[in-house]
FILO-412667 format. One line per 2 residues: number of its first residue (from 1); for each residue x, y, z of C-alpha. Coordinates in steps of 0.05 Angstrom, whole numbers, plus 32768, in hexadecimal, padded with zeros to 4 digits. Example, Ala and Ser with C-alpha at 12.3 -4.5 7.8 and 13.67 -1.06 7.14 Angstrom:
<sites>
1	80F6 7FA6 809C; 8111 7FEB 808F
</sites>
This chain:
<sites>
1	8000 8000 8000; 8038 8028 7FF5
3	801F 8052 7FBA; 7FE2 8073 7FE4
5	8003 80B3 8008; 7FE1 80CE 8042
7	7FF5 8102 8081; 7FD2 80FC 80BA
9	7FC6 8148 80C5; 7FC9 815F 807F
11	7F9B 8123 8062; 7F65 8111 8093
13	7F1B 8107 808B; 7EF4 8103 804B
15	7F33 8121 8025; 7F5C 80EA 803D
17	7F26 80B7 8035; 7F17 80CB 7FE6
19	7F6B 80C1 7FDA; 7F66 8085 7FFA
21	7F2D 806D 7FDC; 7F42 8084 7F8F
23	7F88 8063 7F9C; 7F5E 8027 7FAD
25	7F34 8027 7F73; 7F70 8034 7F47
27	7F91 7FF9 7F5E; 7F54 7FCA 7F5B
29	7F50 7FDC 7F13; 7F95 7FD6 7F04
31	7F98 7F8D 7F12; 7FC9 7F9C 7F56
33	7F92 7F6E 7F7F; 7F73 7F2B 7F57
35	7F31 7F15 7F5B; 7F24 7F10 7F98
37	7F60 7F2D 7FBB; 7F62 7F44 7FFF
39	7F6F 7F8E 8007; 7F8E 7F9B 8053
41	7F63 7FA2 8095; 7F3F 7FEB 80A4
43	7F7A 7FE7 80E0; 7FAB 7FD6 80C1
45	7FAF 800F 8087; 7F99 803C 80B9
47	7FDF 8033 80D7; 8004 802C 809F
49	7FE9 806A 807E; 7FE3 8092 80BC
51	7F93 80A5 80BE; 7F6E 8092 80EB
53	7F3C 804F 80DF; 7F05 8070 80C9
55	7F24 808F 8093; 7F31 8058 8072
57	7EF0 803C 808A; 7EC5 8072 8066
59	7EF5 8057 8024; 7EEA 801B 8020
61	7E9E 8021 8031; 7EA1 8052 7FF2
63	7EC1 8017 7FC9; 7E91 7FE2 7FE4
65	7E53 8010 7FC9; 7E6F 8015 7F89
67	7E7B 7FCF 7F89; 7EC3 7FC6 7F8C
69	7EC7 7FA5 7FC2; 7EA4 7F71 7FEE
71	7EAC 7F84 803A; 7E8E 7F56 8078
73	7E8E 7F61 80B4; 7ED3 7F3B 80DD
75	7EF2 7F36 8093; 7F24 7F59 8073
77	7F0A 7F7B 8030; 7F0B 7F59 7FEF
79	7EFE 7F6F 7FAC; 7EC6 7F55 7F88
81	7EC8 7F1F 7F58; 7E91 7F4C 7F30
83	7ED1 7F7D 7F24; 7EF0 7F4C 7EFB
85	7EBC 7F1D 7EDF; 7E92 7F57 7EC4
87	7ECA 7F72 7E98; 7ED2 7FB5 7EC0
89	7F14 7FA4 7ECF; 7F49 7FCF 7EAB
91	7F83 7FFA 7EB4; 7F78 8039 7ECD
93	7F7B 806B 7E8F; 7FBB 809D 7EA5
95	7FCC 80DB 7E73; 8009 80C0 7E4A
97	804D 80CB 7E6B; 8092 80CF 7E42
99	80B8 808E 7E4E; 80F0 808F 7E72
101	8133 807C 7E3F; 8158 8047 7E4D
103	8196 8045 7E49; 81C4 8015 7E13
105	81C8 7FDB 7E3F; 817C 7FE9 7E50
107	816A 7FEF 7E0C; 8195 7F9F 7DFE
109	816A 7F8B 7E2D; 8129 7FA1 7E1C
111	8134 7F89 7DD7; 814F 7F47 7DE7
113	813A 7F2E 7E2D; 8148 7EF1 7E4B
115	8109 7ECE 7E4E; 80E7 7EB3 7E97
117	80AD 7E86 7E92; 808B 7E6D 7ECC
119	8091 7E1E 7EDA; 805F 7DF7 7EB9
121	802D 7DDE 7EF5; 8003 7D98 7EFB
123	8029 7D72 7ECD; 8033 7D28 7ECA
125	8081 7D26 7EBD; 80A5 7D69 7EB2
127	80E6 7D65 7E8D; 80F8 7DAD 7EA5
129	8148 7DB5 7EA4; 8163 7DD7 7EEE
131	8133 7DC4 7F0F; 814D 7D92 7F58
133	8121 7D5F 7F6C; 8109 7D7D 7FBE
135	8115 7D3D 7FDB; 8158 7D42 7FC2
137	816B 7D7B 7FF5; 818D 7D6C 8030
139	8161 7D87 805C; 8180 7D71 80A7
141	81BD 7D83 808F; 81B5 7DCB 8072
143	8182 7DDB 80B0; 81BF 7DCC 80E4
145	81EC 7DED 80BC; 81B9 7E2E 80AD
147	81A3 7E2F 80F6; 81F1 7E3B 810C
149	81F1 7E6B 80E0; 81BE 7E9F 80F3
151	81C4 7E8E 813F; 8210 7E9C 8149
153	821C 7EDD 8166; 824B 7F07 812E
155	827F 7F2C 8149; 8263 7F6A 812C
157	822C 7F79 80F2; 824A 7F9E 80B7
159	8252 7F8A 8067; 8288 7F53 805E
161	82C2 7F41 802A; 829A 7F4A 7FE2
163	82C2 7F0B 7FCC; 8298 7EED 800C
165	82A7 7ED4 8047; 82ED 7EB4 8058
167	82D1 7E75 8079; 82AA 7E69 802F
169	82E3 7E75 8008; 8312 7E4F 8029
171	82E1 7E13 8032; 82DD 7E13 7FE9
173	8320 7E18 7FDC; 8326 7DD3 7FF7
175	82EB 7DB7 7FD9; 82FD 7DD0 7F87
177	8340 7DAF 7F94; 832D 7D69 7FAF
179	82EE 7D6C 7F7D; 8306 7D8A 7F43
181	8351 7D99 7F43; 834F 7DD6 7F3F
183	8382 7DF8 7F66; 837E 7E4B 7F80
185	838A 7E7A 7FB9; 834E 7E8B 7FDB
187	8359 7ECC 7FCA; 8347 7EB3 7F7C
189	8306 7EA1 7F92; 82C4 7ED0 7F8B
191	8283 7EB6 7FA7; 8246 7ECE 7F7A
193	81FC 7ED2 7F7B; 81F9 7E93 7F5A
195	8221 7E86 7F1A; 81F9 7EBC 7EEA
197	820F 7EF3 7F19; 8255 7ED3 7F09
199	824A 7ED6 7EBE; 8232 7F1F 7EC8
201	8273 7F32 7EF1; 829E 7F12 7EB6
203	8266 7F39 7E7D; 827B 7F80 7EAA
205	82C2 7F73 7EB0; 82D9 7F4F 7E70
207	82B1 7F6C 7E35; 8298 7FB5 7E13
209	8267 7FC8 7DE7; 8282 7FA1 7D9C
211	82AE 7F70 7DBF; 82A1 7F29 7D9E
213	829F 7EEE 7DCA; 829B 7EA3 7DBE
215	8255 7E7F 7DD1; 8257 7E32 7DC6
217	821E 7E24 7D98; 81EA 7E0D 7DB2
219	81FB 7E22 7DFB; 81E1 7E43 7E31
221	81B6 7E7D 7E21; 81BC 7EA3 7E5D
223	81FF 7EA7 7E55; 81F3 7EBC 7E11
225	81C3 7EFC 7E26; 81ED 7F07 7E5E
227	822E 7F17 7E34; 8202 7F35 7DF9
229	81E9 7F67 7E2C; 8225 7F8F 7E2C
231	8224 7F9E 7DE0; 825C 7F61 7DD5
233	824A 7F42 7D97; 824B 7EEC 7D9F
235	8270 7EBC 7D74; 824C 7E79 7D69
237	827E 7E3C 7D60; 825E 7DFE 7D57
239	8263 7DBC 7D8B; 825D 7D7B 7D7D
241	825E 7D36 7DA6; 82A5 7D4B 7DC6
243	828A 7D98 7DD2; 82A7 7DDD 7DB6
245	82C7 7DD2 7D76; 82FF 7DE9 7D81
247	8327 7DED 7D43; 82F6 7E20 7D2C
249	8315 7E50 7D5A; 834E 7E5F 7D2E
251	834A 7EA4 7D0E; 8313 7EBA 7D46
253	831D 7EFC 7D6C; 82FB 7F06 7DA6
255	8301 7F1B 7DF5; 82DD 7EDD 7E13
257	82C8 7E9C 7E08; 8291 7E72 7E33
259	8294 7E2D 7E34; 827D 7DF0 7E5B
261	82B4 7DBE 7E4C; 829C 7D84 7E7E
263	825B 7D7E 7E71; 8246 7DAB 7E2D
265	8205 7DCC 7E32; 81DA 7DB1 7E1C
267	81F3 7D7A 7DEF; 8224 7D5F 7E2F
269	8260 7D53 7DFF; 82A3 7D4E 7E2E
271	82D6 7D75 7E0B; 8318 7D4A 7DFD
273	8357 7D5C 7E1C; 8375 7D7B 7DD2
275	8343 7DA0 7DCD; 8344 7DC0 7E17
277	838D 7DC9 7E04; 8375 7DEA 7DC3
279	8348 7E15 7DE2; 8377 7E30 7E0D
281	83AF 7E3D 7DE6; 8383 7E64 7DB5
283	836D 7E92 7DF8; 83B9 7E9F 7E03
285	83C5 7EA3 7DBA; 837F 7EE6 7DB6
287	8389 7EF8 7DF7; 8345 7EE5 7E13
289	8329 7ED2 7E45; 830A 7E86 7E57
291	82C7 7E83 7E7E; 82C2 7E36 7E94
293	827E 7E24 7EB1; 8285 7DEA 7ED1
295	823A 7DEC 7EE5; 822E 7DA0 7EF5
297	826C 7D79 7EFF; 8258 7D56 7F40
299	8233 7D30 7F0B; 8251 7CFA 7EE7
301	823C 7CAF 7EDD; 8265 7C92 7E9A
303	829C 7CB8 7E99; 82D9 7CC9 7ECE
305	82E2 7D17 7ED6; 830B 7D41 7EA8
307	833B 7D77 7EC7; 8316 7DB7 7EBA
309	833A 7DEC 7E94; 834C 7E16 7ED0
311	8376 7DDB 7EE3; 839F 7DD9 7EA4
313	83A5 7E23 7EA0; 83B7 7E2B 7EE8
315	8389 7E5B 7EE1; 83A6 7E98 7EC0
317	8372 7EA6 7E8A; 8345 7E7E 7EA2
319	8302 7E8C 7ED8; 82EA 7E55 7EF4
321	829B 7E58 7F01; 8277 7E26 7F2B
323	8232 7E24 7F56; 820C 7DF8 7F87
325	81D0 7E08 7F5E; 81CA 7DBC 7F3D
327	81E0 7DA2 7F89; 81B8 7DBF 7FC5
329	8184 7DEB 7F9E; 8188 7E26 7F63
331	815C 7E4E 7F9D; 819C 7E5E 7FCB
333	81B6 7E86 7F94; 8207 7E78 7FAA
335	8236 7E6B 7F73; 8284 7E7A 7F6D
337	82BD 7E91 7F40; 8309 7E7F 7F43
339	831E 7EC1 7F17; 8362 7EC5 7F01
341	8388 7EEA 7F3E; 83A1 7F30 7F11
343	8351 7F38 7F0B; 8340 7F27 7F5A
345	833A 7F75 7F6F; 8313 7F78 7F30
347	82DF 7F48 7F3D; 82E0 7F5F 7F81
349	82C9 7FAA 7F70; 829D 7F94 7F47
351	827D 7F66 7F75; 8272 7F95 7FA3
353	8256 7FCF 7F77; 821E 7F91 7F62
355	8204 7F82 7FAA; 8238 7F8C 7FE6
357	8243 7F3B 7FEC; 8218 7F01 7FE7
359	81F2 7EED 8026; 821C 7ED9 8065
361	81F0 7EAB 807F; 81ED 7E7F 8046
363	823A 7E77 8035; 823F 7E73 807C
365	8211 7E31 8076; 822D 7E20 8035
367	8273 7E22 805C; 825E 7DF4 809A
369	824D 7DBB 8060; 828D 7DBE 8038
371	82A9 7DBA 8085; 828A 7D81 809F
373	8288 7D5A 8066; 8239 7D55 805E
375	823F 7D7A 8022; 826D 7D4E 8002
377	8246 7D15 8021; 81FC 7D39 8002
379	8220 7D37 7FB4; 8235 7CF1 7FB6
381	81E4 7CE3 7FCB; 81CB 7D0D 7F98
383	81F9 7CE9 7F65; 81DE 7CAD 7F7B
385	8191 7CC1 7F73; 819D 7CE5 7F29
387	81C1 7CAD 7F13; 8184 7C7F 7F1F
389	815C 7CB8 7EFD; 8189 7CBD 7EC1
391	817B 7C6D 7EBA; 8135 7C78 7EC5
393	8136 7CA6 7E8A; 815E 7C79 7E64
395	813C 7C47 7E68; 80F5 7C68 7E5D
397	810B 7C86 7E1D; 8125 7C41 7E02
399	80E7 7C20 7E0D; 80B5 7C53 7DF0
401	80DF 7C68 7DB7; 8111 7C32 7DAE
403	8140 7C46 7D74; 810B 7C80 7D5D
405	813F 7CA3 7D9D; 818B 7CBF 7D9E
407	81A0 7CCE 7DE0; 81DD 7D09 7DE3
409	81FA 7D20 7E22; 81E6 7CE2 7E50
411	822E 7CDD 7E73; 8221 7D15 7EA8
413	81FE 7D4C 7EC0; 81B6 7D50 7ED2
415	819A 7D4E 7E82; 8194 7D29 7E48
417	8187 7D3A 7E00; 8162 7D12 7DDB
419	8154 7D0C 7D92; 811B 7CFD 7D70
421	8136 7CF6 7D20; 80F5 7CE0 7D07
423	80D2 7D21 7D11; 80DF 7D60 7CEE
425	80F9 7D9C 7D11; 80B4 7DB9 7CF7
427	808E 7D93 7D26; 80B6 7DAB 7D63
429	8079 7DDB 7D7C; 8044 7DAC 7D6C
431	806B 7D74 7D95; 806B 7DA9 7DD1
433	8021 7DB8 7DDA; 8008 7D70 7DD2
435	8038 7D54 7E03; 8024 7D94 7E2F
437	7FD9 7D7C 7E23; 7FEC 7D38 7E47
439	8012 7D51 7E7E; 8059 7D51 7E60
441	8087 7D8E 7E5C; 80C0 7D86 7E29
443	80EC 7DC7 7E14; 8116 7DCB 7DCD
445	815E 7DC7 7DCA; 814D 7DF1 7D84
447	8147 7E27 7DB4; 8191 7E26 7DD2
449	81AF 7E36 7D88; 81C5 7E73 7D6D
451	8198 7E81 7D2E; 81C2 7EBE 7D1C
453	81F6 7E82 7D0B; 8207 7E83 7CC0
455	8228 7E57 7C88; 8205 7E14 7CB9
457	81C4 7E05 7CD5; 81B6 7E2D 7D03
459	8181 7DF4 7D22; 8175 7DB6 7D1F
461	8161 7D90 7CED; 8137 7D5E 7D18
463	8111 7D67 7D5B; 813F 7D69 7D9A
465	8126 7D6B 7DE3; 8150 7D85 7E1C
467	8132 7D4F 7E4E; 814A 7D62 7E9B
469	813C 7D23 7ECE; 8154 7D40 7F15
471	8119 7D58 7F2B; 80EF 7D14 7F1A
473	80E4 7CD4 7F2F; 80E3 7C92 7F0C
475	8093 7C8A 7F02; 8094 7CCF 7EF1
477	80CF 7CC8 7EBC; 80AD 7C8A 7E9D
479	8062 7CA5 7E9C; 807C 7CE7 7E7E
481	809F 7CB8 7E40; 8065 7C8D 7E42
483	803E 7CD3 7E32; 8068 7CEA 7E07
485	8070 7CB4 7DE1; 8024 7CB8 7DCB
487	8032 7D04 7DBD; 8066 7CF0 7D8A
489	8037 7CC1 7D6D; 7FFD 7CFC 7D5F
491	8033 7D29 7D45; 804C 7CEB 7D13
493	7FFF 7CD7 7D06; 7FEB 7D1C 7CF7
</sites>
């Protein structure tokens, strides 16, 4: 109720009443309270306006005669469904103000958002990639740890180390190098927002406005908008089974490249030793810098672990971004960079003009787990659990679609894409809304491709489904083939 303005001196009585009850109405017809939507108790705007309760009491017996709202007596007001069901509802007509400019990053944006949609709700099986199975969580363990957190006395309250908090850091200093190999100080190491406010630290710092940078095609789109939204211009090279093909590289000029070399996204190629070499030596060769998302190595079922690049590079071109978004839960929102150490102070001004530093209580948490072990000991469960998934899926496919199915991208991660040669990319929308209409979601892979991409196909040829598992169990994984399979069967029959 922040928009209605009142004094109690200068705006008392029926003056105050009208404002309140034409901010009211204004609202109600602008769609800021649903059908029936509960507008606060006669008290309690009182007090939060300042008048006194009968103020407010004269509006909103003003808006219940004009049939706004329904009042009773005990009940807070609601408005009336007649408001909405009988068409009046509308915005309120305003005289036409200039917009406000934007300014060239605005204008990027507004031209070429990154799209949100809401999860798809009631379905039978949804094949929604990102998403974490709740039972998953580790519920005893994060509660213990969380608890410690917000109870221990600080020895003072003030804004920490932007690069966050020492005991995070160092925790995970240990923890990338018995993992991963990957050796820093913990001075290297930057903990983010999750890992898209460390690709928009390494978008601020590392590119201007006509600066090219190298996108693995398809790959991850956020990435994608998040570079794109400084004005850099991106530079679409091509993976295959083994990932970024990286001969194409030769000849290429630009600042950055993003990759994700141990488990592409989304087509899960591992990229070969040569070519990690490859790729490297061409970012010493240009100059540039190598952003290695290593977004879901805790992962892996067929295959032993690759060294990442930061490990072969020892890190001097190289930033290192990781996140416990695809282990505890993408709603904690921690991730973290190991940034080469000549860009440290960098990264850390630039961390700091974003948000101060990412919440102490949570990488205070986060730090107890990598401590104790339990996060270490949480992974190895979850491993477990999406490995039976990934079989589940496996196996589901195979018997609904038998050889009519090509599986990419099965060794690791938390995904699968799977091919469906027999149907036209054509059919790719039809193929969505009839498996939606039986309780399926499926998303493209055609979507993850850069169509700007000439002298190849920009898409695919046939239909491709990005098919995500860790949030599903196995009845759900084989009922959602089961349906889709008779969704591939209208599309083919029709």
């Amino acid at each position: 109720m922040g928009q209605i303005k009142e004094h109690p001196k200068r705006d008392s009585g029926r003056m105050g009443a009208r404002r309140i009850y034409e901010a009211l109405r204004d609202q109600i017809l602008g769609r800021t309270y649903g059908t029936d939507g509960l507008l606060p108790s006669s008290r309690a705007l009182a007090g939060e306006l300042g008048v006194s309760r009968s103020t407010v009491t004269v509006a909103y017996e003003q808006l219940a005669a004009e049939g706004f709202i329904d009042v009773r007596h005990g009940a807070r007001p609601r408005v009336a469904r007649s408001v909405v069901d009988g068409g009046k509802s509308h915005a309120v007509s305003r005289p036409p103000t200039r917009s406000v400019p934007l300014s060239e990053f605005g204008e990027r944006l507004r031209k070429d958002p990154p799209r949100w949609t809401e999860p798809l709700r009631d379905l039978v099986a949804n094949f929604r990639y990102g998403d974490l199975s709740p039972a998953d969580f580790p519920v005893l363990a994060w509660k213990k740890a969380i608890v410690a957190a917000v109870t221990r006395r600080p020895e003072r309250l003030a804004y920490d180390d932007p690069c966050g908090a020492l005991r995070l850091r160092t925790a995970l200093q240990g923890y990338l190098w018995r993992s991963r190999s990957v050796r820093c100080d913990v001075d290297q190491i930057v903990v983010v927002n999750g890992s898209q406010q460390g690709l928009d630290l390494c978008a601020r710092l590392l590119l201007d406005v006509g600066d090219r940078f190298v996108m693995e095609d398809p790959g991850y789109l956020m990435a994608r908008h998040t570079f794109a939204a400084t004005g850099a211009i991106a530079v679409p090279i091509p993976v295959d089974g083994d990932g970024l093909e990286t001969e194409r590289l030769a000849g290429v000029e630009a600042r950055l490249a993003y990759v994700t070399p141990s488990h592409q996204y989304p087509l899960g190629g591992v990229l070969p030793i040569a070519r990690r070499h490859q790729l490297l030596a061409w970012a010493r060769q240009s100059g540039a810098c190598v952003i290695e998302d290593d977004y879901d190595s805790e992962y892996r079922y067929d295959t032993k672990p690759v060294p990442p690049l930061h490990a072969l590079e020892e890190g001097h071109n190289v930033v290192y971004l990781g996140t416990i978004s695809k282990t505890l839960s993408p709603t904690l929102r921690i991730g973290y960079l190991v940034v080469p150490a000549a860009l440290r102070s960098a990264f850390a001004a630039a961390k700091q003009i974003m948000d101060r530093h990412t919440s102490l209580a949570e990488q205070d948490a986060l730090a107890s787990m990598l401590e104790s072990g339990a996060y270490d000991s949480h992974v190895k469960r979850a491993r477990r659990r999406n490995a039976e998934r990934r079989q589940a899926l496996l196996e589901a496919l195979h018997r609904r679609f038998g050889d009519r199915v090509r599986i990419e991208g099965a060794a690791a991660g938390l995904h699968v894409v799977a091919w469906f040669d027999g149907l036209p990319q054509a059919s790719e929308e039809a193929l969505i809304r009839t498996a939606r209409s039986k309780g399926v979601g499926i998303y493209p892979v055609s979507a993850l491709y850069d169509r700007r991409r000439h002298g190849r196909r920009a898409r695919p040829d046939a239909v491709g489904l990005v098919m995500g598992y860790s949030a599903l169990e196995a009845r759900q994984i084989d009922r959602g083939c089961k349906l889709l399979a008779a969704a591939v069967e209208e599309i083919e029959a029709g």
